[in-house]
N, C-alpha and C positions, 0 to 999 in steps of 0.2 A: 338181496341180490337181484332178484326179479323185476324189483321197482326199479331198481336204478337202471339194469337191462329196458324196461318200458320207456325210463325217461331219456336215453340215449336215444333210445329210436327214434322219440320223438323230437327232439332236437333236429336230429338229422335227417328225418322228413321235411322239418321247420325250415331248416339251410335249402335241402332243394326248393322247397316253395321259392322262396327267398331270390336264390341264384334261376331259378326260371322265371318269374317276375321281372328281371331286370332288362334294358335293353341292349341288344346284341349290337356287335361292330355292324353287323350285315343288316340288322334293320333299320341303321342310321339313314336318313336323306340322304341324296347324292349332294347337296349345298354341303350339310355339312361334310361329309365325307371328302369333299374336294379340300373343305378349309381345313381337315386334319393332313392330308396329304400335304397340301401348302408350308402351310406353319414346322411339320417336321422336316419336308426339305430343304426351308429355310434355317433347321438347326442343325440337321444333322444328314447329308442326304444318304453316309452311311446304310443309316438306321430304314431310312425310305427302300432301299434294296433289299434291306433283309423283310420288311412287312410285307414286300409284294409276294415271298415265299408264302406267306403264311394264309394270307388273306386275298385271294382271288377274286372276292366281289369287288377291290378297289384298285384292279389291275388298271380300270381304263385311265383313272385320276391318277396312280403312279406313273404310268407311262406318258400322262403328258405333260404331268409334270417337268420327267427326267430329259424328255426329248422333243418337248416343241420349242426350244430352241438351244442351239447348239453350239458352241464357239470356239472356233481353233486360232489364239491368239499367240502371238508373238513368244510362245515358248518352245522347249528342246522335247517338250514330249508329245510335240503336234502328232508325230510320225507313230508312236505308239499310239496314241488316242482316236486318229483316224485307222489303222488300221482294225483297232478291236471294236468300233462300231461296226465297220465294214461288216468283220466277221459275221457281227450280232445280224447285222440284215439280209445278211444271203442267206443265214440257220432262220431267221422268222421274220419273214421281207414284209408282215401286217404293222412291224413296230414303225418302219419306214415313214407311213401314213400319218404318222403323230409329230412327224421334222416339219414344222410352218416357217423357222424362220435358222440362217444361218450367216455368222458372222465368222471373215476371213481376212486373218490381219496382215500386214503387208510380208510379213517372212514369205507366205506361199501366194502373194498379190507380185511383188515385186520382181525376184532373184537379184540374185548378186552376180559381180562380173565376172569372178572365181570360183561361183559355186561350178562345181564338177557334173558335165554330163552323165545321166542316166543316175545322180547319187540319191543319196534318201530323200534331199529336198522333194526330186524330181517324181520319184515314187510317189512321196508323200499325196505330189498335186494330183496325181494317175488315180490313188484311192479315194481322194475327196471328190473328183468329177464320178469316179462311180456311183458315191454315196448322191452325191444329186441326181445322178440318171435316176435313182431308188426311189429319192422323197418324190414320190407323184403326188405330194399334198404342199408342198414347199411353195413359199406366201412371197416370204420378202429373203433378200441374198446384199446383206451389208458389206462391201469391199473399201480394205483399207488401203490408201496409196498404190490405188489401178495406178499403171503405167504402159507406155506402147509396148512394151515387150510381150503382153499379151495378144497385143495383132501382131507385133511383127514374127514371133516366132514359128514356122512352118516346120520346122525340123523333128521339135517335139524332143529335143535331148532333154530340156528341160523341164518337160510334161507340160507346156502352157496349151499347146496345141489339145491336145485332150481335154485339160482343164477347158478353156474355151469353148471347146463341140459341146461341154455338156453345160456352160452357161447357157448356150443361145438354145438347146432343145429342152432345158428344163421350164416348169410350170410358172416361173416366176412372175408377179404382178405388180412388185416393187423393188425397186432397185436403188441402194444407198450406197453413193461413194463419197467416203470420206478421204478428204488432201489427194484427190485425182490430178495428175499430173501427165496429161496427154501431149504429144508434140503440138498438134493442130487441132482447131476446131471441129474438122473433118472426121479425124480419128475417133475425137470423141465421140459424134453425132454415131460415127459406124458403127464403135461399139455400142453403144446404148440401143441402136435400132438392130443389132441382132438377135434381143431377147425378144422372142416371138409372143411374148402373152402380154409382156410391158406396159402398162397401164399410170406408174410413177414412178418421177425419178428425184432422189433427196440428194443433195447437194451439201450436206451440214457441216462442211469443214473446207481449208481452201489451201490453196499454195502456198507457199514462204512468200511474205509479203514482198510489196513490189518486181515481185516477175511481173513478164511483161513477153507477149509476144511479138513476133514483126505484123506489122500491119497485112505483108502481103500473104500470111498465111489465114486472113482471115476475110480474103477475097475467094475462095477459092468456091467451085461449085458445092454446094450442101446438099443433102438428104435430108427430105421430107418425112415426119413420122405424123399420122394422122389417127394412132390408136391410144397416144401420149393423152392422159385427158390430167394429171397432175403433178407442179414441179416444185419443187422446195430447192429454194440457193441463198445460200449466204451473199453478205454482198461487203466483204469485207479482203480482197484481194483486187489488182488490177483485172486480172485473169477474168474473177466474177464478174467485174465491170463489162470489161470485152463482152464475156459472154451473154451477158442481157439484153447487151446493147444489142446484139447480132441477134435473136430471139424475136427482140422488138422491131428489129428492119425487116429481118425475113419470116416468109411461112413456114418457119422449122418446124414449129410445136400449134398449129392451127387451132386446136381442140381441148385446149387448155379449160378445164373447166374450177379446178381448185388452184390455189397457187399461196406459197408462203415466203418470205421474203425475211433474211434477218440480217441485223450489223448492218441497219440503213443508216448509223449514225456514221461510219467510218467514209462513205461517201456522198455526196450527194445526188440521192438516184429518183428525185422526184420528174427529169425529165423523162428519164427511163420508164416510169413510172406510168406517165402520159401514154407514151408510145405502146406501153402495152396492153394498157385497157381501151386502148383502140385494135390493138391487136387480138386480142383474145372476147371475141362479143359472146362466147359462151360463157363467160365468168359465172359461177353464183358463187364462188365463197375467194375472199382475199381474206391472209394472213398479213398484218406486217407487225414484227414481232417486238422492235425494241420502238426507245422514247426517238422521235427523228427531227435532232435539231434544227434539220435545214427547213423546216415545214414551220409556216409565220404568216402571219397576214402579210399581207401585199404580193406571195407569190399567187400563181397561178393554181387553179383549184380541182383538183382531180374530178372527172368525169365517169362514171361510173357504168358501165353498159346496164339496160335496163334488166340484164337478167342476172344482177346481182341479188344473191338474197342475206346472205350474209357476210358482216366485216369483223374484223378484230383488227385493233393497234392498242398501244402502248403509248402512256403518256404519263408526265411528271406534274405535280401542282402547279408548278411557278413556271412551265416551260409556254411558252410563245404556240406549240401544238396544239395547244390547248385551245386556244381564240381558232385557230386553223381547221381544224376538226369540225369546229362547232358552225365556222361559213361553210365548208363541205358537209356540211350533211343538208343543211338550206340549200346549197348548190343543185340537189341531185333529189332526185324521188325518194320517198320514204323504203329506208333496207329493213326487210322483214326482222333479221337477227342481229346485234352488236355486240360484241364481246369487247369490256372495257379493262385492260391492266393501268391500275391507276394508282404509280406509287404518291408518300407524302411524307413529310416528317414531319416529328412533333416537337421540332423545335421550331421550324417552320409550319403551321401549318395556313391550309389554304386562305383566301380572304375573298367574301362574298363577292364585292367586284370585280374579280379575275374568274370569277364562274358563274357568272351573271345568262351571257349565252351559251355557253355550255351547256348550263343545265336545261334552259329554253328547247335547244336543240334536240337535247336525247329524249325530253318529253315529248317534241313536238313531232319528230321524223324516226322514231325506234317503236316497232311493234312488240319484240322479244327482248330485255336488256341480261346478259350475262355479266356480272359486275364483280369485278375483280381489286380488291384495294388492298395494297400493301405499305403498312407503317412500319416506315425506317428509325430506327431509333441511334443515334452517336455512342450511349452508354448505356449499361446497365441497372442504374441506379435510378430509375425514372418508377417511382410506384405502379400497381397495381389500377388504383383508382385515377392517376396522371396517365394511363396507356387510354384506359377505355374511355376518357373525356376525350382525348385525342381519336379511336376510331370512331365518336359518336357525331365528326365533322361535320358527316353525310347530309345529316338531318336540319343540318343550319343552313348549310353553305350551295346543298342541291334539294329544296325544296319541291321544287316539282317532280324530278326524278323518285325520292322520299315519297310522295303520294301515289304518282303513277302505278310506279312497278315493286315496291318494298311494301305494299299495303299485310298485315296480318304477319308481320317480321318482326322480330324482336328490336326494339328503337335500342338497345344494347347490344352488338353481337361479338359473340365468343370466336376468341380465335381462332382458325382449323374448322370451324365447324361450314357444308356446305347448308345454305336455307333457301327454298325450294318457292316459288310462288305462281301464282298463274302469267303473269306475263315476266317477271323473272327470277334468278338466282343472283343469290349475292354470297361471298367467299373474305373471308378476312384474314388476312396473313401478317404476323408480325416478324421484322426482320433484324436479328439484332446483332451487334457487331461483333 
């Protein structure tokens, strides 16, 4: 009885070794600790509320998890949900600090012609402009289907008035309106210029196509913003049109120094185009985002101010941009950085003489190449070993790029994977139907 009393013991001195040995939640990395926080509020974020109970050292990675960004979208339990964060940030106004970004969908952007003064919509707006007076750490403010009823409403039955004072007094440095539907140019330009820290403004979505405003509303005197230094606009409505076009006539936006530009295929905006890299001499970084079929040799050739340092476009194998790109880059001084989306297919794929200068070009005028290819495939029935002779083009069809900047790269590369080199990166993506 004794022995077996001794070897119990020592068992269970064994176990505590054992169990003190091991490592704790609390001595984990804060990397990892971020990635567990991650990973479970991507499964369950339930569960993410109840660990913040328990486990204190991982308050600050649950909390920014839960609350750096926020989104009160187009449902009936806005009014409940804004309210009970409310609550949470007047009882412990340090959580507030962790709100960077907030998305606001058109229910409490908009109102309706029948919604009822002073009702819950209008509440609803009253606690949300609270909760932004609170985030004094709040980055970027997404608005879905802005409309004038947020200037024009003075009354405040509907709470826009409120909502409003604390757009233009909050910390915000980025401003995204998505399908904005302002009466005038004017309007817009007011609203935009009354967020006092404003820095960018994203454009990503657009009117019902073919609106179209009167001409003489887009005479009218404008406001100058000269702390604006980045704009992203689609260019896939008339409206967009108008409005780039009036950007590039006037000093609206003087100090533009990033700029992104997408849906260049839906019009033709290489004049536009012109106009505004004359307009913006602080450029260093242009975006344009999609393949732009109206860009072909013979037209005219984009000018570049010399304080470009990086570009990014899009372009197709077989597309005519392609010859285009490759005289613009001979056109203009060597751009420090290029960032190339280059789809292709492999039923199609490229043919050495149709990227002859092409590839000339990016060897001879890219210091940095960020290279982006994407293979389209029709079906799925294409092998394993028929994909990767198809992404292995690279090395036939752009030779000198293949030297230059893929030196110590895999002459194979794996799908998804990013590889890393001294003067560039290259990304492969396969796309399939």
């Amino acid at each position: 009885m004794a022995q077996e009393q001794r070897a119990l013991s020592t068992t269970r001195n064994s176990n505590k070794t054992v169990v003190g040995g091991r490592t704790t939640a609390d001595s984990l990395p804060p990397e990892i600790k971020g990635l567990i926080t991650r990973n479970l509020h991507d499964l369950s974020p339930s569960t993410l509320k109840s660990l913040g109970l328990v486990w204190r050292e991982a308050w600050h990675d649950i909390r920014t998890i839960r609350f750096e960004y926020i989104k009160f979208d187009d449902s009936s339990a806005n009014g409940w949900r804004c309210k009970k964060l409310l609550s949470l940030l007047r009882t412990a106004p340090n959580v507030a600090t962790y709100i960077h970004k907030i998305f606001v969908g058109s229910q409490l952007c908009v109102g309706y012609r029948f919604e009822m003064a002073s009702g819950p919509t209008a509440q609803t707006r009253k606690w949300l402009a609270e909760i932004l007076t609170l985030a004094s750490h709040l980055e970027v403010l997404a608005l879905q289907k802005t409309c004038p009823v947020l200037l024009n409403d003075v009354s405040d039955e509907l709470g826009f008035l409120t909502l409003r004072t604390a757009f233009q007094s909050s910390p915000v440095q980025t401003l995204n309106l998505t399908k904005y539907a302002f009466a005038t140019p004017a309007g817009l330009l007011k609203f935009i210029n009354g967020f006092r820290c404003l820095t960018r403004v994203q454009m990503k979505s657009i009117p019902e196509q073919g609106v179209q405003l009167a001409s003489r509303l887009w005479q009218q005197s404008l406001p100058r913003n000269e702390q604006l230094t980045s704009l992203t606009v689609g260019y896939g409505s008339m409206i967009d049109v108008q409005f780039l076009d009036l950007v590039a006539n006037e000093a609206i936006f003087p100090n533009i120094s990033h700029s992104r530009l997408h849906h260049l295929w839906a019009f033709d905006s290489l004049p536009v185009l012109q106009r505004l890299l004359l307009r913006w001499p602080t450029l260093n970084t242009l975006r344009l985002s999609t393949d732009h079929g109206n860009l072909y040799p013979g037209r005219v050739l984009m000018r570049f101010p010399s304080t470009l340092t990086t570009l990014e476009f899009s372009v197709t194998s077989h597309s005519k941009a392609v010859d285009y790109w490759a005289l613009t880059l001979y056109h203009n001084r060597p751009v420090e950085r290029v960032i190339v989306q280059f789809s292709f297919f492999i039923w199609k794929l490229p043919e050495d003489a149709g990227l002859a200068r092409f590839d000339d070009a990016l060897a001879e005028c890219v210091g940095h190449l960020d290279w982006r290819d994407e293979l389209m495939l029709d079906h799925e029935w294409y092998t394993p070993e028929e994909q990767q002779r198809a992404r292995n083009w690279v090395y036939l069809w752009l030779p000198k790029v293949a030297k230059k900047f893929f030196v110590g790269m895999p002459p194979e590369p794996v799908p998804n994977v990013l590889y890393q080199g001294t003067f560039a990166s290259r990304f492969n993506q396969t796309i399939k139907p």
